[in-house]
PLY file of the C-alpha trace (Angstrom):
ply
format ascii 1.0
element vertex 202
property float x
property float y
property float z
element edge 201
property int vertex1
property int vertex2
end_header
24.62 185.86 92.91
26.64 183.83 90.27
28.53 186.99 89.33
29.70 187.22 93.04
31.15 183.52 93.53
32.94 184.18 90.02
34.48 187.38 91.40
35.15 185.54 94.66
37.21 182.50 93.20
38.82 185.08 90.60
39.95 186.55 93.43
41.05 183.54 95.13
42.84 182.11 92.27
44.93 185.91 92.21
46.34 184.58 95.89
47.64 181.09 94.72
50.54 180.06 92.67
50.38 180.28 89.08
50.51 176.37 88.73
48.01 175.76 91.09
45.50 178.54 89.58
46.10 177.13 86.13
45.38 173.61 87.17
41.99 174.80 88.56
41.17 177.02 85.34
42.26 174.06 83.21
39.92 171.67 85.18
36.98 173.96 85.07
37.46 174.09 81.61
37.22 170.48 80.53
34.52 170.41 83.14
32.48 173.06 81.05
34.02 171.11 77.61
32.45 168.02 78.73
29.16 169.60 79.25
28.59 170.95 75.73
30.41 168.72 73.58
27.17 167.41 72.44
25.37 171.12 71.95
26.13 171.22 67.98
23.12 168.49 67.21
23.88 165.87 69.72
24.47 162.11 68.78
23.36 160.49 65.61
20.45 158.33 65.62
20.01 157.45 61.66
21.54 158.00 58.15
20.65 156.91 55.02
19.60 158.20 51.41
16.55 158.74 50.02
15.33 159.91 46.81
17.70 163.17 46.48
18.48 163.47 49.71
21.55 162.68 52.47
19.43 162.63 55.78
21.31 162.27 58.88
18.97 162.25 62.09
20.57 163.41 65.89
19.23 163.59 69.11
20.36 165.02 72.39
21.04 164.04 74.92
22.95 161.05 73.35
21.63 158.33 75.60
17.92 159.42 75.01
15.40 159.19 78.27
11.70 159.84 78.72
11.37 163.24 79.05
12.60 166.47 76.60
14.66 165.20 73.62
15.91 167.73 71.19
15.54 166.30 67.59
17.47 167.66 65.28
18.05 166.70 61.23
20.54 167.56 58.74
19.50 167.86 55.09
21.73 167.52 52.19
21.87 167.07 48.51
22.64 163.49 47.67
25.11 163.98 45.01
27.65 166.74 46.31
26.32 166.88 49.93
25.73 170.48 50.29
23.06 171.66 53.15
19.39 172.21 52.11
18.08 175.06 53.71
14.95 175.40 52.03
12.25 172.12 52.88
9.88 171.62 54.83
10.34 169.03 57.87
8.09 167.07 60.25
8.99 164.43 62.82
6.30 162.11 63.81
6.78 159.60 67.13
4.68 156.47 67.42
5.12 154.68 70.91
6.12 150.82 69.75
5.10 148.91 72.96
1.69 147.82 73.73
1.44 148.98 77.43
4.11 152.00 77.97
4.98 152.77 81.28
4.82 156.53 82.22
7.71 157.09 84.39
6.87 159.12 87.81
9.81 161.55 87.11
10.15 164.07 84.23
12.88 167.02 84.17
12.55 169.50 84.70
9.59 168.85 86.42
9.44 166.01 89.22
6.12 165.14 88.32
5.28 164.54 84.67
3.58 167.15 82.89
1.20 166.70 80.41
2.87 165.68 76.97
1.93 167.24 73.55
1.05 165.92 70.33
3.89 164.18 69.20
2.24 163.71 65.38
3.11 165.75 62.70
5.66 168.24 64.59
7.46 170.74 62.61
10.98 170.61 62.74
12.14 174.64 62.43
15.47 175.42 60.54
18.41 176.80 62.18
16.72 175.79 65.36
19.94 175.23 67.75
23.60 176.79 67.94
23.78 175.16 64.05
22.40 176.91 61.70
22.18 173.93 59.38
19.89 171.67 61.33
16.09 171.26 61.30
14.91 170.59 64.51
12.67 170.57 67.26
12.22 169.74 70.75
9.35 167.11 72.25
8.52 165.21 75.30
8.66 161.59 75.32
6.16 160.46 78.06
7.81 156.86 78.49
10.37 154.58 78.26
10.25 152.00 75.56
10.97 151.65 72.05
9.54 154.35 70.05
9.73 154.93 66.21
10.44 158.17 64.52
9.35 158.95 60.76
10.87 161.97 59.42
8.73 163.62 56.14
10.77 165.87 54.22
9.26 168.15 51.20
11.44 170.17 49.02
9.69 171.75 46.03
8.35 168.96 43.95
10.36 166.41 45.57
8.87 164.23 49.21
10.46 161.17 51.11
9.95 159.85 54.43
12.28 157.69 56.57
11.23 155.60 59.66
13.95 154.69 62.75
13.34 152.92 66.05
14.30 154.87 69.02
15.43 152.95 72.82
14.17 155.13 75.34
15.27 154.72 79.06
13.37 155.60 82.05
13.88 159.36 83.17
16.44 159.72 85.98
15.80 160.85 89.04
15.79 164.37 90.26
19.19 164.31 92.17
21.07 162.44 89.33
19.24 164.83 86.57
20.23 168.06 88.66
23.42 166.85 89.83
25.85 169.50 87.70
23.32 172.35 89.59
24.78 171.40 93.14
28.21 171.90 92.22
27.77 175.80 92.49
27.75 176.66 95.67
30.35 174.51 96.85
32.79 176.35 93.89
31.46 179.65 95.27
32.81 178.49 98.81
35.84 177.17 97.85
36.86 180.67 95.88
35.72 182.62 99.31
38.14 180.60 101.43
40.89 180.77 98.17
40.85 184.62 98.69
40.52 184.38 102.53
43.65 182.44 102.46
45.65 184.53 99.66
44.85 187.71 101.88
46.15 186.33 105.48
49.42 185.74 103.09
49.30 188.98 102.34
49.11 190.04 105.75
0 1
1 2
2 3
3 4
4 5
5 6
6 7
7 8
8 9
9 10
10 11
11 12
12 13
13 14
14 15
15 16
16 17
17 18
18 19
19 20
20 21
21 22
22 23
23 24
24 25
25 26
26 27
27 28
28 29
29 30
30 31
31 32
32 33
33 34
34 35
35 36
36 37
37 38
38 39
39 40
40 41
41 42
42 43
43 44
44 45
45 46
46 47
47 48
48 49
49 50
50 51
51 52
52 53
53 54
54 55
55 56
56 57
57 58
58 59
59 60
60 61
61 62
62 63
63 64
64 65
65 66
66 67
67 68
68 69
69 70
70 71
71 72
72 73
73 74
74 75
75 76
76 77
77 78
78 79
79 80
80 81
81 82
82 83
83 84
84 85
85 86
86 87
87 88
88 89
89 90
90 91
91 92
92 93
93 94
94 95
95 96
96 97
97 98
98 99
99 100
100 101
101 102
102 103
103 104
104 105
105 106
106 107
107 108
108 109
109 110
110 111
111 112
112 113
113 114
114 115
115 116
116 117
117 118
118 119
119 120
120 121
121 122
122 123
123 124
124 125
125 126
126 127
127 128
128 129
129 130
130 131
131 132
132 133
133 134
134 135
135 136
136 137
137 138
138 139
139 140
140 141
141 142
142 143
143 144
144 145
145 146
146 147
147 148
148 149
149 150
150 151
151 152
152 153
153 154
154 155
155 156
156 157
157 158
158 159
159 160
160 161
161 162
162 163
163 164
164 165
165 166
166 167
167 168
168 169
169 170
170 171
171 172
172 173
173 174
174 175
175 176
176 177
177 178
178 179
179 180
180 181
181 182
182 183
183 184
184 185
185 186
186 187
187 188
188 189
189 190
190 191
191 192
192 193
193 194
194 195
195 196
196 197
197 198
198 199
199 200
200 201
């Protein structure tokens, strides 16, 4: 189905002038741009030193919400910052607030689904599109403040680093899903593009 609307507005943009067509492709593009700017790790939560070790922590998404969070962790040697590929990695979340409130929505499922152990969770290397980041992904049930300890082991050498986490609630359905809608309507307007470029031709 998606390979049909793309041939459809290819064909479309073959019937318009080349300004016009460009300015679509170009828009399309920073649409998609603005979508995965944040794929390589995401935003960055914490960084600090610790024993031998440069640890910089990210998350995505940036603004982090109750529901899936990729965690993600960068290891380096303190003294010339070069990657360390070879430790072992666990992330452990500890809810801060006394009485958390499980939000009714969770994408991306409407209800909430039941949420894992979040103690002790190994962090697997090369786990994303970088190949230099420990990470893993985990379902925060709530919104609230939540604190993250990271416990890194290399060899003979062990550290562990605490940071507090803001959570917001989970958005809704519509707002979460919102980039999903936009299909259809693109696969439409390419139809009527190459409707139009071939009663020109005509």
């Amino acid at each position: 189905m998606r390979a049909n609307g793309l041939k459809l507005i290819l064909l479309g943009l073959a019937g318009l002038r080349p300004g016009l067509a460009l300015s679509f492709i170009l828009f399309n593009v920073l649409f998609a741009l603005s979508r995965t700017a944040w794929a390589d790790g995401g935003a960055i939560q914490f960084q600090s030193d610790s024993g031998p070790f440069h640890v910089t922590i990210f998350t995505q998404p940036p603004i982090l919400r109750a529901g899936l969070v990729d965690l993600t962790l960068l290891l380096q040697d303190r003294s010339n910052l070069n990657p360390l590929l070879d430790a072992k990695v666990t992330f452990d979340l500890t809810a801060q607030d006394s009485n958390p409130q499980k939000t009714e929505w969770m994408p991306p499922a409407c209800a909430m689904t039941k949420t894992g152990d979040l103690s002790n969770v190994t962090a697997q290397l090369a786990h994303g599109e970088n190949r230099l980041l420990y990470g893993a992904v985990v379902q925060i049930p709530s919104s609230g403040r939540w604190r993250l300890k990271a416990q890194i082991q290399r060899d003979a050498e062990r550290t562990e680093l605490e940071t507090l986490l803001v959570v917001k609630p989970a958005l809704l359905p519509p707002l979460a899903y919102w980039h999903l809608f936009l299909f259809p309507p693109v696969a439409i307007l390419g139809f009527v593009l190459h409707q139009v470029a071939r009663g020109k031709r005509r």
